[in-house]
N, C-alpha and C positions, 0 to 999 in steps of 0.2 A: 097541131096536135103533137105532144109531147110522144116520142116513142117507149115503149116499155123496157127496161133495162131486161139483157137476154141472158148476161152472165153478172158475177158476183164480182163488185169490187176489187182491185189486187190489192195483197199485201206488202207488194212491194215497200220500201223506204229507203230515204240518204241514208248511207251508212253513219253520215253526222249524228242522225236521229237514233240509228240503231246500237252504235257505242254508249249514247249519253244514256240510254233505256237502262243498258247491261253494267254502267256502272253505278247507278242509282238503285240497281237490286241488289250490288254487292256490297253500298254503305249502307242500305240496310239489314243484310246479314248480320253486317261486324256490328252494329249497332244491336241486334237482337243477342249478338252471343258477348258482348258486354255487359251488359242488364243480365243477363242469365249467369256471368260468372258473379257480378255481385251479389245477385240475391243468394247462392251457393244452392248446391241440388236438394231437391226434396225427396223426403225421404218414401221407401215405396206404399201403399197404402194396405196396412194389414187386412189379410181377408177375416172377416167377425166369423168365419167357421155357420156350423150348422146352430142355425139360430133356434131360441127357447122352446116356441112353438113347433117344433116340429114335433111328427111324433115318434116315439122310437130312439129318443135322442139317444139316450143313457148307453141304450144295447150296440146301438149302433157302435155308440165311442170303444164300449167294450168288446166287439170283434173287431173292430181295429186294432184296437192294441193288440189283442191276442194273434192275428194275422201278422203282426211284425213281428212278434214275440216269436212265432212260427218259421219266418224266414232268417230271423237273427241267428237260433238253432241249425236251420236250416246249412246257412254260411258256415258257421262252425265246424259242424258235422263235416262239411265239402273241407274245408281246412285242415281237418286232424285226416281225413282221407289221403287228402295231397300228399299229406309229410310223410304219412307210412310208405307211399308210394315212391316218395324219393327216395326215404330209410332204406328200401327193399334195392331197389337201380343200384346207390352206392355201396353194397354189401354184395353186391352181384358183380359190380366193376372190381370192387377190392380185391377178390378173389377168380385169377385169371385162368383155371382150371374150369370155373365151370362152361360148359358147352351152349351156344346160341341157343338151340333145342328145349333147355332146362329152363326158358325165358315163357315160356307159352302157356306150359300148366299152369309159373306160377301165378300170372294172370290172370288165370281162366279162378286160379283159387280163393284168389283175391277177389274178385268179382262177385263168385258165386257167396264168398263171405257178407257181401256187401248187401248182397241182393236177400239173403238171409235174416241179415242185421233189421230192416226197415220191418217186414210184419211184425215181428218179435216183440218192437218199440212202443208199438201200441197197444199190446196185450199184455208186455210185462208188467207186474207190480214197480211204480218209479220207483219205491224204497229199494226194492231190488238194483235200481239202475244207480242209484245214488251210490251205492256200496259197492259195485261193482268200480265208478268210478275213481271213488275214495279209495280203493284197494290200488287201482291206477297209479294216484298219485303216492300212494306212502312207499311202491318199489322203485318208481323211475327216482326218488329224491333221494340226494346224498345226505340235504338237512331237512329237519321238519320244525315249519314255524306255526307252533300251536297258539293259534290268537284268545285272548280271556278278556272276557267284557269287567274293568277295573272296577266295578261297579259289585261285582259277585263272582271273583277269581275263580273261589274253588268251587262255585256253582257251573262253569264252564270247563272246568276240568275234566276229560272222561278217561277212565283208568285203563278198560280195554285197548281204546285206541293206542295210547302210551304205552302199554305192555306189547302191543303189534308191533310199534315202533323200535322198543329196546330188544325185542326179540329178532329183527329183521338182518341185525348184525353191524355193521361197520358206519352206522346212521345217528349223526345227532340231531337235537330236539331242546329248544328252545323257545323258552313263553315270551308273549310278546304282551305286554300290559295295554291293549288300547282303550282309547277313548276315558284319558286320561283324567280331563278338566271337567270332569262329572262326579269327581269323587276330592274332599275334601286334603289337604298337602299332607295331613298328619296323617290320616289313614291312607293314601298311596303309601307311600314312605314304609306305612307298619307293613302290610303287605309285600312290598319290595324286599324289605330284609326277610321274612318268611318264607317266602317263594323262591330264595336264591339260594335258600340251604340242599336246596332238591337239584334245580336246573340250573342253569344261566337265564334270568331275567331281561326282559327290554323295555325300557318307560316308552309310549308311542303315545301320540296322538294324528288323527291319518287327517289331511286334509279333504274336504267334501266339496270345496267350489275347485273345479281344476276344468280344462277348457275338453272339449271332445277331439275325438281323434279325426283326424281329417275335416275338420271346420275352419272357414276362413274367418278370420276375426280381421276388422278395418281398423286400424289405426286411426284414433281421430287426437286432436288436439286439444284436450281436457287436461284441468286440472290435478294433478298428484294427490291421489287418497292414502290414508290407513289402513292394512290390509282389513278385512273382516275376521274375527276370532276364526268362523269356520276354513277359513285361506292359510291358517298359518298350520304347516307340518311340524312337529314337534319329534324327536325320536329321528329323524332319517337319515342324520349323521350316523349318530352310534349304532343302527341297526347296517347301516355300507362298511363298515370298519367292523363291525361282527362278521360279515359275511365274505370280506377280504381277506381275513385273518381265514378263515375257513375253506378259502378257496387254497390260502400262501400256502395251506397244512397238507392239502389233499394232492399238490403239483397239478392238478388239472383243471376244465371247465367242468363245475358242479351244476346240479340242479335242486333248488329251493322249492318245496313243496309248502303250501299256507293251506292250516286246515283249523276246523273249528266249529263250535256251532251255527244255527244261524244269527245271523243281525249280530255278530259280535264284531265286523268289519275286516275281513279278509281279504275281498276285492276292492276295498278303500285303500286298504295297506299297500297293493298293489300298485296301484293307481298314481298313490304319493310318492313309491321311489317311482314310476316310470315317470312322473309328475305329466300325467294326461289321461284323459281318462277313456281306458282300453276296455276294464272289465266292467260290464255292467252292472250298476249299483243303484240301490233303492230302497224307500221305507219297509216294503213289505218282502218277507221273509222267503229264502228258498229260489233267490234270484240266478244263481249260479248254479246250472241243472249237470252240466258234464266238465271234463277237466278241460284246461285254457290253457294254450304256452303264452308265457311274456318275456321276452328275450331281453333284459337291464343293458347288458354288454356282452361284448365275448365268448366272454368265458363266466358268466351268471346267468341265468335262465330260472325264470319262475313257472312254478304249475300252481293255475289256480282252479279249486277241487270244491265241490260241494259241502253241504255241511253235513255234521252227523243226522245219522238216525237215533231217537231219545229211545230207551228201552220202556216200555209201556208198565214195567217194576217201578219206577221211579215217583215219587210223591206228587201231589198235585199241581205244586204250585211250581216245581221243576220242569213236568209236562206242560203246563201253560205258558212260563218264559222261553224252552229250548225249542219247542215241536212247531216248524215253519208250517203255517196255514195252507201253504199250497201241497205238502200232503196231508197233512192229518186234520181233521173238520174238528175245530177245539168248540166247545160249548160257551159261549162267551160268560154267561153266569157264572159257570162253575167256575171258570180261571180264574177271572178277577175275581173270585170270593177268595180262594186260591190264595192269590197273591195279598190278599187287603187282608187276611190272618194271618201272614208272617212281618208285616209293615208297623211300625208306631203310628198308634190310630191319631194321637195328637199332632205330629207333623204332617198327616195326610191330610186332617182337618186346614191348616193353616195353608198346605201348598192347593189345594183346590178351592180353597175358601166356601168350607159347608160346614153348616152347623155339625156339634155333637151329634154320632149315631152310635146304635146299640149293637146294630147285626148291619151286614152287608148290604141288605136288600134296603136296607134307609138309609145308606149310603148312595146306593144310585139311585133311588126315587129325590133325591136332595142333589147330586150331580144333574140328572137330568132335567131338573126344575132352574138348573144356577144355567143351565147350556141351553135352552131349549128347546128339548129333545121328548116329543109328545108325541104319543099315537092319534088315532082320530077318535074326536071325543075329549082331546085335553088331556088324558090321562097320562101319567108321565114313560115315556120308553125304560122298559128296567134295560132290558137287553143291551140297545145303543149306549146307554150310559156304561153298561160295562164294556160294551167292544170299545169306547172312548179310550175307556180308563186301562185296557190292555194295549190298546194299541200305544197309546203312551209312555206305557211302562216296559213296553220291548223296544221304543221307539230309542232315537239318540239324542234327545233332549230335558228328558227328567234326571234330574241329580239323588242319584239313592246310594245309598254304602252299608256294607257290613264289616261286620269285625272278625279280624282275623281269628282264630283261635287261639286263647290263653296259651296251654302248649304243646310246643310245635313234637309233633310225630310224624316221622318217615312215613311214606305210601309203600304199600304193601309190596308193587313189582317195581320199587326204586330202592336199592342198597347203597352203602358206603362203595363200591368198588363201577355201579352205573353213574354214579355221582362224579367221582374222579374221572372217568371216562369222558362223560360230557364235557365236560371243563380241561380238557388237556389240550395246552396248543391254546391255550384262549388266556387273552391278554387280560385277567379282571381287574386288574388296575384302570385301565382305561377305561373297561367298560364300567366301573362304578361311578368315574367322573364325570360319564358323559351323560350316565342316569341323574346322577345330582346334578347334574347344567340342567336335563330336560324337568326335572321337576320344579327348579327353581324360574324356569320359562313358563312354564304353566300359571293361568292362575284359573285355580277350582274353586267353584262357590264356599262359601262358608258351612260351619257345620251344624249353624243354627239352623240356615234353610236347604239342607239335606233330610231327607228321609231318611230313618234307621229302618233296616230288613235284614230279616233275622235268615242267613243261608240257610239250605238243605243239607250242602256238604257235595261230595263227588255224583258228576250224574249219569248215572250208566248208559252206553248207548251198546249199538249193535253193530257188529262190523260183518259177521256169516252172513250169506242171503238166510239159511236154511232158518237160522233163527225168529226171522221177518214174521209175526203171525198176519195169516190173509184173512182179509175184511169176507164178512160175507153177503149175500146179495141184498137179504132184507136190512141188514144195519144199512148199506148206501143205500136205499130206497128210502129209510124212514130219515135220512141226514139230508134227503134230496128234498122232502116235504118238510121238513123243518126251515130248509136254505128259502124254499118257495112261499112259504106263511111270512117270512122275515124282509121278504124282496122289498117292501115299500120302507120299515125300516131301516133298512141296509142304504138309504137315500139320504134321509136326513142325518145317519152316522158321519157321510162320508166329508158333507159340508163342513157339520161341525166339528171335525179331526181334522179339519183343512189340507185337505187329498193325499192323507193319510192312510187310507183302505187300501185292501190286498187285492191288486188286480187278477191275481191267479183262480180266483173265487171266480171269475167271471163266466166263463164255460157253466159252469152250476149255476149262479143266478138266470143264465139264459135259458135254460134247461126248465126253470122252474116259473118262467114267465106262465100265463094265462090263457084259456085256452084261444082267447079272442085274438092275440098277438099271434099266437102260435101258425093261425089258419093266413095271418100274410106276411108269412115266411119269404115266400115267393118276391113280394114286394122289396121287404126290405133289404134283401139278399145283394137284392138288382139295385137301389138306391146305394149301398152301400157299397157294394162292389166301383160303383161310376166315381163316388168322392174319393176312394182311396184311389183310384189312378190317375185323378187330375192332382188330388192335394199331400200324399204322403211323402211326396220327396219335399217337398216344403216346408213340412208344417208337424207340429210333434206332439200328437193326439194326447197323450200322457201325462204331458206337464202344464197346455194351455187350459182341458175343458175338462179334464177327468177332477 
């Protein structure tokens, strides 16, 4: 009888055996990481994000963004804090009289200002805030770069702001023509001589594809392309050589203040000399909420400022081009009618390809039949077709032009003696050469498929808080039921403008959700709160799914 084994096998082995083992795992290593350099690495597997079916999707994406919108500010805000903080330290070292003692209040004052600041924020009127900032940047600038959409110069023009300017004292003020290759060669041209008899002019066009700031980009080993039109900066020469010349005049480190209405591209401008993109820029309007430093070099420093406030005196169709959505709630009808009474109804036909119409309202019932843009039931969206048709018309890709005025008349707070002023110490030899290089670099569509629009002329804005008139409660209550009858609209707009809509409306569209969403608040809160901590440092809610 065989005995029962009591213990386990050893694992003993010849060491013969136990080499030959450990070097038969290391030729197939190197055998695994051969085949893996040849096939080269693959790439990592994008996540599809929150899929269709979910529910809530839209809202969801739309507190997202607005929670980063939230913290961007947020950072900013701790930013311009810091600096005054330092501001204060080396104004306190410079001067060696003052006592340690005198160190404590000012703290305590600073502080208490700070702590001040934050309820304020919430309950102030932003038009208030915007103007306050605006007033910011036009004392700390030594120059002021007024940006003008080349498209409708003297409709971006505002005479206040300019009269603040020339009255502040020892300050110049400079137009800057962007967004140049949207307006036919003959008519920038006619404008440029016009615009120069008052200021010093700059032909620009800002670049829009430029890399973010602090992103790694991989080098790979691809083929040599042709920039893209939107890649190429135009103007950034002669706008560095304007502002050399103006530093060489002043013997010291200046500060460039860029101001302007909105979507006229002033933190594009920015962006193209830092050539990265620092300020944050986008379709919809009113992106730039408080003032920005951007430090070029040394001794150049840009402030980058909000846009105006439109004065609510102003004609219709001024109010629907200048007044950014995210303060003021435009009536979509009324704009685009607005706007399609001052346009050549025959060129509008051709660039949208719609039949002949008599009045506006058959204009978007015919847009919105060419877009498919339908309520339920078939019937065509008038509304959608007009937020299309505005959104495109404030956007930077329709080609529209006006004409100058036959003749040229002085502005009322610009004389023969502010004229010579601005232009002293300024090389205009050079800088008309470097305007004729930038125009000749451009190529702007033709002037058969531009649109003719007939300007307004100068558009008043508001620079006083006091002037600001304040909303009252039932007008936002009856603009909060209107946002809310529109909400299922406001969907199929946003497709067809191809993510083109004004994220800043979103706080409102959620407000005006249903009472059924309303009640799983709870839910989605928690849902959402859990994707933006696993997926927002990755992934960039705005540009993939909005």
């Amino acid at each position: 009888m065989k005995r029962p084994k009591l213990k386990k096998a050893s694992k003993r082995m010849t060491c013969h055996k136990r080499y030959k083992i450990q070097k038969k795992v290391r030729e197939h290593h190197r055998k695994l990481r051969k085949e893996a350099k040849k096939r080269g690495r693959k790439k990592p597997r994008k996540d599809p994000g929150i899929p269709n079916s979910a529910p809530f999707k839209e809202a969801l994406l739309r507190e997202a963004e607005l929670r980063k919108q939230r913290l961007e500010e947020l950072k900013q805000q701790q930013r311009l804090d810091r600096q005054k903080e330092q501001e204060k330290k080396r104004k306190l070292e410079t001067n060696p009289g003052v006592k340690p003692s005198n160190l404590e209040p000012v703290k305590e004052e600073f502080g208490q200002g700070k702590a001040k600041d934050k309820p304020k924020s919430g309950k102030q009127n932003p038009k208030k805030l915007y103007c306050q900032e605006l007033k910011k940047v036009i004392e700390a600038s030594d120059v002021v770069l007024e940006v003008l959409d080349a498209r409708d110069p003297l409709g971006c023009r505002c005479p206040q702001v300019e009269e603040a300017i020339i009255q502040g004292g020892q300050k110049k003020l400079v137009l800057i023509l962007n967004k140049s290759d949207l307006v036919p060669k003959e008519n920038l041209e006619n404008w440029l001589n016009y615009l120069k008899k008052e200021l010093p002019t700059v032909v620009f066009r800002a670049s829009t594809n430029l890399k973010d700031k602090g992103k790694i980009v991989k080098h790979l080993k691809v083929r040599k392309r042709a920039p893209f039109k939107s890649e190429v900066c135009v103007g950034k020469d002669g706008l560095w050589k304007l502002l050399r010349g103006f530093q060489e005049a002043y013997g010291k480190a200046i500060q460039v203040g860029v101001i302007g209405f909105p979507n006229v591209g002033k933190s594009s401008i920015i962006n193209s000399l830092k050539q990265e993109r620092i300020c944050n820029v986008g379709v919809s309007m009113g992106l730039t909420r408080c003032m920005q430093i951007v430090s070029l070099d040394k001794q150049i420093t840009v402030l980058d400022s909000p846009s105006f406030i439109v004065s609510p005196l102003n004609s219709a169709s001024a109010l629907a081009l200048r007044s950014p959505a995210s303060i003021e709630v435009v009536k979509p009808v009324e704009a685009a009618s607005a706007i399609l009474s001052q346009a050549d109804a025959r060129q509008v036909v051709l660039k949208f390809t719609v039949p002949d119409f008599k009045n506006p309202l058959e204009f978007f019932t015919s847009l919105a039949q060419r877009r498919g843009l339908h309520r339920k039931g078939g019937s065509p969206n008038l509304e959608g077709a007009a937020k299309l048709m505005w959104s495109e018309w404030t956007g930077a890709s329709l080609a529209y032009y006006c004409h100058p005025p036959t003749s040229w008349t002085p502005s009322p707070h610009i004389n023969e003696g502010v004229a010579t002023k601005m232009i002293q110490g300024l090389n205009l030899e050079e800088l008309e050469k470097n305007n004729a290089h930038s125009i000749h670099t451009i190529r702007g569509p033709r002037l058969a498929s531009s649109i003719l629009f007939q300007s307004s002329g100068l558009t008043n804005g508001i620079i006083e808080e006091k002037d600001i008139p304040e909303e009252l409660p039932k007008q936002k209550e009856k603009q909060q039921q209107e946002e809310g009858e529109d909400y299922s609209d406001q969907e199929s707009v946003e497709e067809a403008a191809e993510k083109s809509s004004d994220m800043c409306g979103a706080e409102e569209d959620w407000e005006a959700l249903p009472e059924e969403s309303q009640a799983d608040e709870s839910a989605l809160s928690y849902i959402s709160d859990k994707m933006i901590e696993e997926e927002d440092d990755a992934y960039d809610f705005s540009t993939d799914y909005v």
